[in-house]
N, C-alpha and C positions, 0 to 999 in steps of 0.2 A: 548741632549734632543731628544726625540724617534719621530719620526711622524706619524698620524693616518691615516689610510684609512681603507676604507669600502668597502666589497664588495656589487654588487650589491643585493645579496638577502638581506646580513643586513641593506643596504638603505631602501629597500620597508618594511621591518621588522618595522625599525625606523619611517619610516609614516604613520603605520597602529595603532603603538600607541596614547595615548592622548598627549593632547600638556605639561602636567605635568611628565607624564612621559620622551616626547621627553627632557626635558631639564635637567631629572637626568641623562640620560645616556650622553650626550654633558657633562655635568659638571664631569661625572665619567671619560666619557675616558680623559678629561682634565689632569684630577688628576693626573694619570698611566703613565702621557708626562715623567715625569719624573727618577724614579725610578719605573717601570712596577709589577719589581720582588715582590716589598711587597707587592703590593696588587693582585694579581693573585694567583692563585691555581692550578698546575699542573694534566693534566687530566691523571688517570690509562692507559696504552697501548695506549698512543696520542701523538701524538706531541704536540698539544694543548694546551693552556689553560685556566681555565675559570675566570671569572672576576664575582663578586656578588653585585649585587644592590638590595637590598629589597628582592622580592620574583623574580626576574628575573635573566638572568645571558647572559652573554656575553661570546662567546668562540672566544679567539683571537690562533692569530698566531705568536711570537715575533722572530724578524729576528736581532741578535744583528751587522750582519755585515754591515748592512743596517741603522737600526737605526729607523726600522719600526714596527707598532704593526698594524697586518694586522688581521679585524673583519669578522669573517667569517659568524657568524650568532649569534643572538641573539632571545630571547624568553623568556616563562615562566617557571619555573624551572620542572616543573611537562612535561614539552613538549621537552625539548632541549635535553634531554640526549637521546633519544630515534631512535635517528639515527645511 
Protein backbone atom coordinates (compact mmCIF):
# COMPACT_ATOMS: atom_id res chain seq x y z
CA UNK A 1 0.00 0.00 0.00
CA UNK A 2 1.45 3.40 -1.38
CA UNK A 3 1.64 6.47 1.07
CA UNK A 4 0.38 9.95 0.47
CA UNK A 5 1.98 13.22 0.89
CA UNK A 6 1.60 16.49 0.06
CA UNK A 7 3.58 19.11 -0.86
CA UNK A 8 3.29 22.16 0.63
CA UNK A 9 1.74 24.32 -2.33
CA UNK A 10 -0.96 21.24 -2.68
CA UNK A 11 -1.65 21.72 1.22
CA UNK A 12 -2.51 25.57 0.72
CA UNK A 13 -4.25 24.56 -2.72
CA UNK A 14 -6.40 21.90 -0.44
CA UNK A 15 -7.47 24.81 2.14
CA UNK A 16 -8.33 27.40 -0.29
CA UNK A 17 -11.00 24.96 -1.43
CA UNK A 18 -14.70 24.39 0.03
CA UNK A 19 -15.05 22.03 2.74
CA UNK A 20 -17.03 19.64 -0.08
CA UNK A 21 -14.56 19.61 -2.18
CA UNK A 22 -11.63 19.22 0.61
CA UNK A 23 -13.33 15.78 1.37
CA UNK A 24 -13.41 14.43 -2.32
CA UNK A 25 -9.97 14.86 -2.96
CA UNK A 26 -9.06 13.12 0.89
CA UNK A 27 -11.57 10.24 -0.23
CA UNK A 28 -9.81 10.26 -3.89
CA UNK A 29 -6.33 10.21 -2.96
CA UNK A 30 -7.65 7.39 -0.37
CA UNK A 31 -8.64 5.37 -3.22
CA UNK A 32 -5.15 5.48 -5.34
CA UNK A 33 -3.50 3.96 -1.68
CA UNK A 34 -3.82 1.10 -3.35
CA UNK A 35 -3.41 0.18 -6.86
CA UNK A 36 -2.47 4.23 -8.05
CA UNK A 37 -1.88 2.91 -11.69
CA UNK A 38 -5.66 2.62 -12.50
CA UNK A 39 -6.72 5.46 -11.66
CA UNK A 40 -4.08 8.00 -12.89
CA UNK A 41 -3.24 9.16 -16.27
CA UNK A 42 0.15 9.59 -17.42
CA UNK A 43 1.10 13.30 -18.37
CA UNK A 44 2.68 13.91 -22.41
CA UNK A 45 6.77 14.76 -21.90
CA UNK A 46 6.42 14.40 -17.70
CA UNK A 47 7.30 12.52 -15.36
CA UNK A 48 3.93 13.13 -13.90
CA UNK A 49 0.79 12.10 -13.42
CA UNK A 50 -2.51 13.38 -13.36
CA UNK A 51 -5.33 11.98 -11.17
CA UNK A 52 -9.29 13.45 -12.30
CA UNK A 53 -11.84 14.33 -9.90
CA UNK A 54 -14.89 16.05 -11.27
CA UNK A 55 -13.70 19.22 -13.16
CA UNK A 56 -10.33 19.36 -11.12
CA UNK A 57 -7.35 17.25 -11.24
CA UNK A 58 -4.42 16.47 -9.21
CA UNK A 59 -0.88 16.00 -10.63
CA UNK A 60 1.08 13.37 -8.45
CA UNK A 61 4.35 12.15 -8.47
CA UNK A 62 4.50 8.03 -7.92
CA UNK A 63 7.80 6.78 -6.65
CA UNK A 64 7.24 2.85 -6.76
CA UNK A 65 10.64 2.24 -4.74
CA UNK A 66 9.41 4.03 -2.20
CA UNK A 67 5.83 3.28 -2.02
CA UNK A 68 4.88 7.00 -2.28
CA UNK A 69 2.43 9.14 -4.42
CA UNK A 70 3.92 12.48 -3.75
CA UNK A 71 1.03 15.56 -4.80
CA UNK A 72 2.61 18.16 -6.20
CA UNK A 73 -0.24 20.48 -7.11
CA UNK A 74 -3.66 20.44 -7.72
CA UNK A 75 -6.38 22.79 -9.14
CA UNK A 76 -9.01 23.42 -11.74
CA UNK A 77 -8.69 21.69 -14.85
CA UNK A 78 -8.78 24.84 -17.15
CA UNK A 79 -5.60 26.21 -14.56
CA UNK A 80 -3.18 23.23 -13.90
CA UNK A 81 -1.87 22.36 -17.21
CA UNK A 82 -0.61 25.67 -17.85
CA UNK A 83 2.47 25.59 -16.11
Amino acid sequence: MYKVELSKTAEKQIHKLSKDLQKRVILTLNRIKVRPYAYVKKLVSSPYFSLRFGDYRVILNIQDNKLIIFVIELGHRRNIYKK
